[in-house]
C-alpha positions in Angstrom: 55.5 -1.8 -29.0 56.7 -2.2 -32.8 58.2 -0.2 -35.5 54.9 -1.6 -37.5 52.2 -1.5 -34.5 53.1 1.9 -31.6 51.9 2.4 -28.5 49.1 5.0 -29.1 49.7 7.6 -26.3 47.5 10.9 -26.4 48.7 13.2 -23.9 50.1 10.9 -21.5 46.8 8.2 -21.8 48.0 5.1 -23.2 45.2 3.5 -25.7 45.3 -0.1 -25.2 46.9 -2.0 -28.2 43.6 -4.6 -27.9 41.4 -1.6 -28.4 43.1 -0.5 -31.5 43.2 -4.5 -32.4 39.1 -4.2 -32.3 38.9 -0.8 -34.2 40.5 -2.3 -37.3 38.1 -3.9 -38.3 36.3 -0.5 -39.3 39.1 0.5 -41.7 40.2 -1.3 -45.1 43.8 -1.4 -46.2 45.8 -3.1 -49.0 45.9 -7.0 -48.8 49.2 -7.6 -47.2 49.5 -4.5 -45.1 48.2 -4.8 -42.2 49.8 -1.2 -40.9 47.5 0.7 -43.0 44.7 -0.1 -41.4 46.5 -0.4 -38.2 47.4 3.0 -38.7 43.6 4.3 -39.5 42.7 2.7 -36.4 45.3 4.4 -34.6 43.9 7.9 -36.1 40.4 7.5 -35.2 40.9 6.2 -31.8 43.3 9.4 -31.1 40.9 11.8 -32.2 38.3 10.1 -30.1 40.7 10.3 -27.2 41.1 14.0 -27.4 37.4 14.4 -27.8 36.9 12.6 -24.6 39.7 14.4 -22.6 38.3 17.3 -23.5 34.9 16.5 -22.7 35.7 15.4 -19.2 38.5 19.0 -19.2 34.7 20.7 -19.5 33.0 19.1 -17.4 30.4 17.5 -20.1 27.4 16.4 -18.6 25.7 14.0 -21.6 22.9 11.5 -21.0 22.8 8.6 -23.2 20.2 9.0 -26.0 18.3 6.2 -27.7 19.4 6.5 -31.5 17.6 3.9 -32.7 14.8 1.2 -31.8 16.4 -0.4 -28.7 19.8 1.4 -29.4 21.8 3.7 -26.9 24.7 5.5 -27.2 27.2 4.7 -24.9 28.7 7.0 -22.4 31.4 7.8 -24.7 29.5 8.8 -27.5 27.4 11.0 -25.1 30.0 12.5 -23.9 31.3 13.3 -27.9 28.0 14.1 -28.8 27.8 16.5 -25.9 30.8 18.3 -26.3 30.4 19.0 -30.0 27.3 20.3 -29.7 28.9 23.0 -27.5 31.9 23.4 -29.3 30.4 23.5 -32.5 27.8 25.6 -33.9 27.5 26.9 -37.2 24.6 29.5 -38.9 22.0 28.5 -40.9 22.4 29.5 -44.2 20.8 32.5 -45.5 18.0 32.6 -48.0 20.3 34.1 -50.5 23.5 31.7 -49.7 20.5 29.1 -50.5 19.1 30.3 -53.6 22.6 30.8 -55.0 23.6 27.2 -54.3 20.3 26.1 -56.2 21.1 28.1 -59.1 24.5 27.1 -59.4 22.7 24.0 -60.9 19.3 24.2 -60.6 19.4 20.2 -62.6 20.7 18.7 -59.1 17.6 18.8 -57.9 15.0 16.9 -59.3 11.8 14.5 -58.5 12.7 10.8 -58.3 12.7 9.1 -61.9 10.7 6.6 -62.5 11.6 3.0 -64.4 9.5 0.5 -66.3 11.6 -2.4 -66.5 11.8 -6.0 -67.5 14.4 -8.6 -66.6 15.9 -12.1 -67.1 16.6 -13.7 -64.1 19.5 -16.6 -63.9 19.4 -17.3 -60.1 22.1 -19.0 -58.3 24.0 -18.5 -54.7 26.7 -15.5 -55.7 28.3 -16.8 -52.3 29.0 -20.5 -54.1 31.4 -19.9 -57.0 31.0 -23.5 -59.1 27.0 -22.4 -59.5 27.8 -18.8 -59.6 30.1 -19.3 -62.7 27.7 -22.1 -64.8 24.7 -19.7 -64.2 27.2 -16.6 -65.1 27.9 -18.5 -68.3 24.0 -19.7 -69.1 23.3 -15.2 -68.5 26.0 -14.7 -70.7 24.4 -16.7 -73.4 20.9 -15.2 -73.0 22.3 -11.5 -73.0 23.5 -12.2 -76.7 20.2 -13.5 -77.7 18.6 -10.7 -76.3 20.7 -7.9 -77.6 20.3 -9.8 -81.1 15.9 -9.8 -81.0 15.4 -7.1 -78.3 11.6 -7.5 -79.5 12.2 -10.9 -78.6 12.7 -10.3 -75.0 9.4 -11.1 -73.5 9.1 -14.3 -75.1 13.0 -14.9 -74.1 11.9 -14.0 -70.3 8.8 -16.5 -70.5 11.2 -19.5 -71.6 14.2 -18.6 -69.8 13.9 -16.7 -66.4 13.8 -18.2 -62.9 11.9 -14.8 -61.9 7.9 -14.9 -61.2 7.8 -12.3 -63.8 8.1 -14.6 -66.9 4.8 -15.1 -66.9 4.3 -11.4 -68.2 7.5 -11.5 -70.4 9.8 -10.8 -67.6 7.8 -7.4 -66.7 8.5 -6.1 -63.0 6.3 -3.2 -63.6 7.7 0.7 -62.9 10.1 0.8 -60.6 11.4 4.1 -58.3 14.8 4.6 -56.0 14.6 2.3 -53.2 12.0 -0.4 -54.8 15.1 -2.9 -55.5 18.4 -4.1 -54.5 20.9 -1.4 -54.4 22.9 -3.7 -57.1 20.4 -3.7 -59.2 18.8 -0.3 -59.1 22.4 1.1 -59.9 22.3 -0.1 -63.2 18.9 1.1 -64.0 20.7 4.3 -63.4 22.4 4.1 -66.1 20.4 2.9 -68.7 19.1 4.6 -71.1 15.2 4.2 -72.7 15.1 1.0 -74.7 18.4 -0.8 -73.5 19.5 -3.7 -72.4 22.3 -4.5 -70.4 25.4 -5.3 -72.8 26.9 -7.9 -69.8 24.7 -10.3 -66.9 24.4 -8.3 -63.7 24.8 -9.8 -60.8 22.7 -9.3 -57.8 22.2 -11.5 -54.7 19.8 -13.5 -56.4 21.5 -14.4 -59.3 22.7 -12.8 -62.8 20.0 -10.5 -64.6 19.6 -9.3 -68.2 18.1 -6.1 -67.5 16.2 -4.3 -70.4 15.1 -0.1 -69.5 11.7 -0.5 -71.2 10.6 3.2 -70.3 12.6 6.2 -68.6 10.7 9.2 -67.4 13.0 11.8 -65.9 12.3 13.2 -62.7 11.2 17.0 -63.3 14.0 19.6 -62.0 11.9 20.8 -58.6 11.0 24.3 -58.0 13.3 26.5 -55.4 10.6 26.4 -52.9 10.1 23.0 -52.7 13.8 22.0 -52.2 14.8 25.0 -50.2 14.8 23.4 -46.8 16.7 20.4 -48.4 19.2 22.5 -49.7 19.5 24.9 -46.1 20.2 21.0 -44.3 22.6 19.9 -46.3 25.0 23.4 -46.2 24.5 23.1 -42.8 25.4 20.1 -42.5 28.8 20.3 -44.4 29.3 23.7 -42.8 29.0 21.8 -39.3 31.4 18.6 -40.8 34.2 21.5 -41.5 33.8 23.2 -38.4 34.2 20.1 -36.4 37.2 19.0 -38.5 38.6 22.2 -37.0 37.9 22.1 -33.5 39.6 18.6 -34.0 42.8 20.1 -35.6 43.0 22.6 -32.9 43.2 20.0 -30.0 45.4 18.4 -31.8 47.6 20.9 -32.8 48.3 21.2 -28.7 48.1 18.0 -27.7 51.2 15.3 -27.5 50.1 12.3 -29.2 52.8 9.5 -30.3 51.5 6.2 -32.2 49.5 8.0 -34.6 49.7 11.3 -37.1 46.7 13.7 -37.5 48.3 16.3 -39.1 48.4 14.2 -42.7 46.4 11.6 -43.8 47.6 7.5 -43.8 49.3 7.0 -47.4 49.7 3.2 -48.0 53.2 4.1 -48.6 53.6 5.4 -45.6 53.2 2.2 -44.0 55.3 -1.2 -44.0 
């Protein structure tokens, strides 16, 4: 034990310091500080400690479920699983808590939009930084000569791109959410019809000069069609609050030392 790394201790259970050790690695924290995330750790493995105690307090009986193709819980998670499904249960919204929640911005909800795009594709290895800086530089030159003759662009993409599409002026057809990289679908987000991308954007295959060659809006969806959507996700948050206080009560009675769940980890706080 350290002023800068406790012993965790959660009503007279000791967490291992290795444990903690591995659970870092699931929370950031300034460069330099290794207390923060220390310190996150330390939070999320008491909580999980209470969860457990009071699970096996119950008397939880949780069989591990497959979660995913060839994936299983372990016993610990089954035993979390199973005590927060009896611990915490929330209503289903009500048509009318459902309706007002759609009309409170009716906007939110709308059918996916749909993107007719063309790019300029400068490819390199992001992960290498001599050619990730030349081809940065060669993008940074084509983005000027495409912003100056945006009618230009198609024969710019022919001559220039490392991309398939040159051959039909750098043309990647209409795109929708979830048809590329997360990268580079976030810019299409924010272009509007007829742009192009004032700096390179850089993807894992290189730097792109993106132009938005048509934008069709989704259409705001009707009340019926996302009213099921809309029920899951108050449910959902109503569920997340009502487990953050079943946590807070166990910890507002339990003795815990090594870690503080009553505020959360300010970098400050921390050497």
């Amino acid at each position: 034990m350290n002023a800068l790394f406790p012993d965790l201790v959660v009503n007279g259970e000791t967490v291992p310091s290795a444990r903690i050790a591995a659970e870092t690695q699931n929370h950031d924290g300034p460069q330099g500080k290794p207390g923060v995330a220390w310190r996150k750790a330390a939070n999320a493995l008491a909580v999980r400690t209470l969860l457990l105690q009071e699970a096996r307090k119950r008397g939880i009986d949780a069989r591990v479920q497959e979660v995913g193709p060839g994936q299983f819980e372990t016993e610990e998670e089954a035993l979390v699983r199973g005590l927060l499904e009896q611990a915490v249960r929330v209503a289903r919204p009500t048509d009318a808590a459902v309706r007002a929640e759609w009309e409170r911005d009716p906007l939110r909800f709308r059918s996916p939009p749909l993107w007719e795009v063309s790019h300029i594709l400068v490819a390199c290895d992001p992960r290498d930084a001599e050619a990730r800086d030349a081809a940065q530089a060669r993008a940074t030159d084509l983005t000027g000569q495409a912003l100056g003759n945006p009618k230009g662009f198609p024969a710019l993409a022919a001559s220039a791109s490392d991309c398939g599409s040159k051959s039909s002026g750098g043309s990647l057809g209409q795109l929708s959410p979830g048809d590329t990289v997360p990268e580079f679908e976030a810019v299409l987000r924010g272009l509007t019809d007829g742009a192009i991308t004032a700096e390179p954007v850089l993807t894992r295959h290189g730097w792109h000069i993106i132009k938005m060659d048509a934008l069709a809006e989704g259409a705001v969806l009707p009340f019926a069609s996302v009213r099921d959507k809309i029920a899951d996700a108050m449910e959902k948050t109503s569920w997340a609050k009502a487990a953050k206080s079943f946590v807070e009560t166990l910890a507002a009675d339990a003795e815990i030392t090594g870690a503080d769940l009553r505020t959360p980890v300010r970098y400050a706080q921390v050497p």
